[in-house]
Structure formats: structure tokens, C-alpha cells
C-alpha positions as CSV (number, residue, x, y, z in Angstrom):
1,X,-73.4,73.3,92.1
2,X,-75.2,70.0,91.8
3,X,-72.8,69.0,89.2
4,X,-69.5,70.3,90.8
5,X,-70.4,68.0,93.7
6,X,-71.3,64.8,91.3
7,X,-67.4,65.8,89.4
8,X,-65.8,65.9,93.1
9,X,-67.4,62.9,93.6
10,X,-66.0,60.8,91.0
11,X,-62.5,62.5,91.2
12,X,-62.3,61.3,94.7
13,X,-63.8,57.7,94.2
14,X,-60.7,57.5,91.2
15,X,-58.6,58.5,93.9
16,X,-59.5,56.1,95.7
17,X,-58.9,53.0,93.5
18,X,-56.3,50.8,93.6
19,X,-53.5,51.7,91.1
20,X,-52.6,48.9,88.5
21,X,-49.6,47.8,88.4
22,X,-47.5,47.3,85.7
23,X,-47.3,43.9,85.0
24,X,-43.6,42.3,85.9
25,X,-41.0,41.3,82.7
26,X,-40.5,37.6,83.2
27,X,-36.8,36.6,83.5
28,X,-34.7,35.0,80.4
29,X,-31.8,33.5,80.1
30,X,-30.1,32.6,76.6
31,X,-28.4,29.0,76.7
32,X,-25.6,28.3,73.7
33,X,-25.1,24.8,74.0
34,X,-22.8,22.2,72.2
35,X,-25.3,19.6,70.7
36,X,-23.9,16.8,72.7
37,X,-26.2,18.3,75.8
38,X,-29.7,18.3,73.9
39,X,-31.5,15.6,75.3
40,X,-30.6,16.4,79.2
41,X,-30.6,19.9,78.9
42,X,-33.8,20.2,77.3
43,X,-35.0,18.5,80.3
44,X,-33.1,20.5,82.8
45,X,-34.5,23.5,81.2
46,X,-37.8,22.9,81.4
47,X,-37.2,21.5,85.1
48,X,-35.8,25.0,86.0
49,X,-38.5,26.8,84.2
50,X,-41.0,25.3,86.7
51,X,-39.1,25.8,89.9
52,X,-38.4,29.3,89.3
53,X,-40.6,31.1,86.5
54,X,-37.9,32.0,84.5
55,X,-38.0,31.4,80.8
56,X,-34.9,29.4,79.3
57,X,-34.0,29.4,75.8
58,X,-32.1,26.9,74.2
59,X,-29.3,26.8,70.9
60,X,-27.9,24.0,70.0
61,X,-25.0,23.6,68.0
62,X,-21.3,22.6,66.8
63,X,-19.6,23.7,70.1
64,X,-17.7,25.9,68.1
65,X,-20.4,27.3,66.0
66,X,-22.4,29.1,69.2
67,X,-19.2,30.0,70.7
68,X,-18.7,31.6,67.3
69,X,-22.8,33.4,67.3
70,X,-21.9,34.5,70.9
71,X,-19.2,36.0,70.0
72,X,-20.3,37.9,66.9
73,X,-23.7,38.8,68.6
74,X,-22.5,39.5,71.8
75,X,-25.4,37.6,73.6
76,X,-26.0,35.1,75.7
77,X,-25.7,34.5,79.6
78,X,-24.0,30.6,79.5
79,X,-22.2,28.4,77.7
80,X,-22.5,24.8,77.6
81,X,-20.0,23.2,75.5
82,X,-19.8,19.5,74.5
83,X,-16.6,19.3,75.9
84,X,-14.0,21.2,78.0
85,X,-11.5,21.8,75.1
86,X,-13.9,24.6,73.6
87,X,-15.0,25.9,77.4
88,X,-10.4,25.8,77.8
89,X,-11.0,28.3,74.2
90,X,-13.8,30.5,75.4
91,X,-11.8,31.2,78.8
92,X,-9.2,32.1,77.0
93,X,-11.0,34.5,74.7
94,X,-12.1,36.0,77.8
95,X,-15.8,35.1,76.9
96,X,-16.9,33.1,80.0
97,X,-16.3,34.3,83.4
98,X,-13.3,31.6,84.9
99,X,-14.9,31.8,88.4
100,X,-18.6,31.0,87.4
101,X,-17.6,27.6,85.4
102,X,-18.6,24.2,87.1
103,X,-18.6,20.8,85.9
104,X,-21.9,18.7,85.1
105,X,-20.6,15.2,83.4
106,X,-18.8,13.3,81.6
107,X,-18.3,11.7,78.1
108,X,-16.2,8.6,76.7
109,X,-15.4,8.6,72.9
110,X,-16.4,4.9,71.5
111,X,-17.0,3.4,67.8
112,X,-21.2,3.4,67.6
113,X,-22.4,0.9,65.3
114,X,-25.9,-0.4,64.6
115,X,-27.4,-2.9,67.3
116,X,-26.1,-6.4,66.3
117,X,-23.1,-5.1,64.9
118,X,-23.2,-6.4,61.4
119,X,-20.5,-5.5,60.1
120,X,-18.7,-7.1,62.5
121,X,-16.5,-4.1,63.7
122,X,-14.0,-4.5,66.6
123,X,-11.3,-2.0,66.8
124,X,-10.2,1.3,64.8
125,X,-8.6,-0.8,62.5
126,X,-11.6,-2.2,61.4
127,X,-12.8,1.5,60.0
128,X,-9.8,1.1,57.4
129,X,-11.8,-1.8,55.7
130,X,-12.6,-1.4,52.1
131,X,-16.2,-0.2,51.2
132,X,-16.9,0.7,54.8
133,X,-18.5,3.8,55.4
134,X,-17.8,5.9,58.0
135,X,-19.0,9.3,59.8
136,X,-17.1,11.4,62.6
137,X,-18.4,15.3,63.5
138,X,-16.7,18.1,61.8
139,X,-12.6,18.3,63.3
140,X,-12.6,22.7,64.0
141,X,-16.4,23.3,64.5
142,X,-17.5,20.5,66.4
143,X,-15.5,19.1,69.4
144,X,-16.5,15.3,69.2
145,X,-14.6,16.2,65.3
146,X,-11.3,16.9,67.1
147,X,-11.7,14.2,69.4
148,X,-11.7,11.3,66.8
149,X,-9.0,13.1,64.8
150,X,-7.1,12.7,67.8
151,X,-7.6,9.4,68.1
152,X,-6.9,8.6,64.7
153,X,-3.8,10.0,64.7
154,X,-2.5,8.6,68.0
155,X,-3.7,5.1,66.7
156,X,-1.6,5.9,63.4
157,X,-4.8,5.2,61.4
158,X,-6.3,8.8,60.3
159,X,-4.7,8.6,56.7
160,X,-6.2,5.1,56.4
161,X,-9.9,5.8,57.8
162,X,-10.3,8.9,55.8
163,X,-11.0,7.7,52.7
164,X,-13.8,5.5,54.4
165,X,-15.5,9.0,55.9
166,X,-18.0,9.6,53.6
167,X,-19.7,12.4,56.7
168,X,-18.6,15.2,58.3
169,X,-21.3,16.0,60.7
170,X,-22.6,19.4,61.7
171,X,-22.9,18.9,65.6
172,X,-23.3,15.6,67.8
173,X,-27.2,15.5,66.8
174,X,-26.6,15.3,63.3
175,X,-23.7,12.9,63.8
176,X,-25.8,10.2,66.1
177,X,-28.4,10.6,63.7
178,X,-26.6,9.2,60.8
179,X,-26.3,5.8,62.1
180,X,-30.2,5.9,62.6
181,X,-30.9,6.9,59.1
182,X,-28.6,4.2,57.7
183,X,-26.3,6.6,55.7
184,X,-23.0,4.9,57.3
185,X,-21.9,1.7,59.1
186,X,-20.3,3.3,62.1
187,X,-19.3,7.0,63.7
188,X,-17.0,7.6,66.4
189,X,-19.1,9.4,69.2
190,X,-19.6,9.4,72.4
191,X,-21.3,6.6,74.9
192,X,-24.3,8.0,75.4
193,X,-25.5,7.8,71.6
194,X,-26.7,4.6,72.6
195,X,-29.5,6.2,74.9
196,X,-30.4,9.0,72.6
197,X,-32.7,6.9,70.1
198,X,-34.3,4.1,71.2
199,X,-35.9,3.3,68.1
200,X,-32.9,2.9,66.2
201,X,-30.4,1.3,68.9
202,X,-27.0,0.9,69.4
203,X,-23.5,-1.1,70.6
204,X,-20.6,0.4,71.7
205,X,-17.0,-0.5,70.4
206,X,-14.5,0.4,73.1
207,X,-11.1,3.0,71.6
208,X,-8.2,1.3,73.9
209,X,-8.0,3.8,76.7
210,X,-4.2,4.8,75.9
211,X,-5.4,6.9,72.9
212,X,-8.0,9.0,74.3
213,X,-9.5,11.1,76.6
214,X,-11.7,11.1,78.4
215,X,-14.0,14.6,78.5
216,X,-16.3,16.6,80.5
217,X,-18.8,19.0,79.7
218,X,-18.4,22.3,81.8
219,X,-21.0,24.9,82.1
220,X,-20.0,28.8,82.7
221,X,-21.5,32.5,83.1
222,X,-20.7,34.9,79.8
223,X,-19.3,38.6,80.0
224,X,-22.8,39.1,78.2
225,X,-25.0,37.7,80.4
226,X,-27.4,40.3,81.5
227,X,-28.2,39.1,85.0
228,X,-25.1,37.3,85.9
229,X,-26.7,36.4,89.1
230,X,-29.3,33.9,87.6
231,X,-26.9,33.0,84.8
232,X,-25.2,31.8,87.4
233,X,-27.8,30.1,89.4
234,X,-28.7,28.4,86.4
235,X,-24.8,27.1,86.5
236,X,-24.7,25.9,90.0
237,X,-28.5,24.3,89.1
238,X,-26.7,22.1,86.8
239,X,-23.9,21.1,88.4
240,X,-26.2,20.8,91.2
241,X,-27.9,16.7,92.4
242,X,-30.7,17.4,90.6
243,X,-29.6,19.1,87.3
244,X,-27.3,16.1,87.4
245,X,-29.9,13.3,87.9
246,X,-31.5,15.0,84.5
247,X,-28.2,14.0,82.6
248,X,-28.0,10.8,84.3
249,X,-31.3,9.7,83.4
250,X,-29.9,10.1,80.0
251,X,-27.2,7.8,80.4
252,X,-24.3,10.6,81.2
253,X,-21.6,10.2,83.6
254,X,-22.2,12.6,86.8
255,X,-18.9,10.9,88.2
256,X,-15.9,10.7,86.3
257,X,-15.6,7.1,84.6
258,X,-13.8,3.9,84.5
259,X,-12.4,3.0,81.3
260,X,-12.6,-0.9,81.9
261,X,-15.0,-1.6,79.1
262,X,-17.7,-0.7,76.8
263,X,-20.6,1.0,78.3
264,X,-23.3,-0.5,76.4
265,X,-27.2,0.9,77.0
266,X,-28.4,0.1,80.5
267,X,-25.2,-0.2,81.6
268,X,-23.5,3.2,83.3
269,X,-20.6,4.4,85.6
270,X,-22.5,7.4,87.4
């Protein structure tokens, strides 16, 4: 009897206890960015990892190459491109909800060249020089590719330049980083380069604004995102005063530009 009593006991005190709880899956959301976004969107992810405990994951690429993975693996909840022509394709494939895109900046295509300028570059006709070596991003893959094709052309100069492009660039990262590692004298990218390595700086050659355009990078919700909800609070973050002070910090646009002259570093139209 004694020993039914001590069994009720203990039955009763487990009873008792406080249930535990299972412990809560932490948000995620899957980012497939163009390259030309790394350095501010690193920072706006971590920024947005803090204020709201969910965990942000980051691919960079070619534009085209994560449009390309998304599509294939049918995942990820936004897509940053590096410039609206590819955000233009992915609506149109029907991958990126139309209503959920917003804008967060903007970019001007320019000639980088090392800081001093020694080879004494001045126009697009100056990429046409014997012996020069040049490097633009990959035209079909990479949208900054497509942009200095463009230009090229509407200058009349892309048959000229080519034989001088000794580098096709994987994404904007790769790109920017040939002019650090020496490889070539000068890449057509966009303005910002000159903020992304300070070691290694850069000037700014300005394209006459009648042969080019001027681009924005556009962020928008996927038809795989699985909680379009925070996808798209993680949109409207960017687009928001403070996602856009992150990109401004890194010498971005957040208003649309004036094309009046070279943006050199320290020097920006936000």
C-alpha cells in the first residue's frame, strides 16, 4: 500500500510539471543576388538579422546565373538582380511576383581605371588602343556584360575594343576585382567600384550620357518563397530609409542620378 501511495505520488508531481516546449524553428529566408549588391547587402542582411531574428542567406552571382539556380531548384524567396533588365526577364518568366518588386538604387556604367590613371585613358575610344588590355563582365550571364556591349555598339566601337578584351568576367565581383589584381588596364563597370576596395583605388572615366543607361537595381518576392509575407518584408526593408542608408554608405545612388560628370570616390548623387 505504502508503495502504491509513493507511485501516486510521483505520477501526480510529473503531472504537475511544467511541459517543455518544443523549441521554435527560426525563420530563413534565401537571397539570390546579382553580385553588383555584395558589399551593401551583406550589410543589410546582417542589419535585418538583428532587428528581427530571422536568419538571411545570401548567393551571389552573375544576375543571370541565380535567376538560372532559382529556376532549376525552384528555391528561393527574393531576387536581387544587379540591374532591372534581368528583374524585366524574371517577371516575365513569371518567377518574381510583379506586385512585391520595389526599387533600392541606382547604378551609372563608367570606364574604371587604376587610381592615377596611367595609361592615360579618356573616352571609349581610348579602349581601341593597341596593346591595351581590357575586361567587361560576361554579355548573356552577367548584366553589367550587356550593358557595355550596348555601349560599344551605340558608340560604334565594339568590333574595335574586342580584340583588346582579354576578360570576360564571371559576375561584378570578379570583374571589379581584376583591376585590383593588375590583370587589365581598364573595365567598364559601374561607379561604385571605386568604393568597393580601398586598398586598391580607383578613377572614373565618364561614357557620354547619350549612349547609356542609366540602371537600377530592383528587389522582388519569388513564386517559391515559402513565407511570402517576410520575403516581402525583407523587400520593403530594403527599399525602406534604412536598407537604403546601407547601400548609400557604399557609395550607391538611393535617388536616381545626374549624369553631369564623373562620380569619383567621395563624391555621390544620393
Amino acid at each position: 500500500m505504502r508503495g502504491l501511495s509513493r507511485l501516486l505520488f510521483i505520477m501526480v508531481a510529473a503531472t504537475s510539471l511544467p511541459m517543455a516546449q518544443p523549441k521554435r524553428e527560426q525563420k530563413e529566408l534565401h537571397i539570390f543576388a546579382g553580385a553588383a549588391n555584395m558589399p551593401p547587402l551583406m550589410q543589410a542582411a546582417r542589419l535585418y538579422e538583428k532587428r528581427y531574428g530571422v536568419k538571411v542567406r545570401l548567393t551571389f552571382g552573375g544576375s543571370g546565373v541565380v535567376l538560372s539556380q532559382m529556376k532549376l531548384a525552384r528555391k528561393g524567396d527574393v531576387y536581387v538582380p544587379g540591374s532591372d533588365d534581368f528583374m524585366e526577364k524574371a517577371l516575365k518568366e513569371g518567377v518574381v511576383d510583379p506586385k512585391s518588386v520595389r526599387v533600392v538604387c541606382w547604378l551609372v556604367p563608367v570606364i574604371n581605371v587604376p587610381k592615377g590613371n596611367p595609361k592615360g585613358i579618356k573616352s571609349l575610344q581610348d579602349l581601341a588602343r593597341p596593346n591595351l588590355r581590357v575586361a567587361i563582365a560576361a554579355p548573356g550571364s552577367v548584366c553589367l556584360g550587356d550593358v557595355a556591349m550596348e555601349i560599344l555598339q551605340k558608340a560604334g566601337l565594339w568590333e574595335k575594343v574586342k580584340p583588346n578584351i582579354v576578360v570576360q568576367a564571371k559576375d561584378c565581383a570578379d570583374l571589379a576585382a581584376q583591376l585590383k589584381l593588375g590583370t587589365v588596364d581598364a573595365i567598364i563597370g559601374w561607379d561604385v567600384f571605386a568604393y568597393w576596395y580601398p586598398d586598391a583605388p580607383m578613377d572614373n572615366i565618364a561614357i557620354p550620357p547619350d549612349i547609356l543607361r542609366v540602371r537600377h537595381i530592383p528587389a522582388g518576392v519569388t513564386v517559391f518563397a515559402r513565407d511570402k509575407k517576410e520575403a516581402q518584408r525583407f523587400v520593403n526593408f530594403l527599399a525602406s530609409k534604412e536598407g537604403k542608408q546601407c547601400y548609400a554608405q557604399c557609395g550607391y545612388c538611393t535617388k536616381p542620378p545626374t549624369l553631369a560628370g564623373t562620380r569619383k570616390q567621395g563624391g555621390t548623387n544620393r
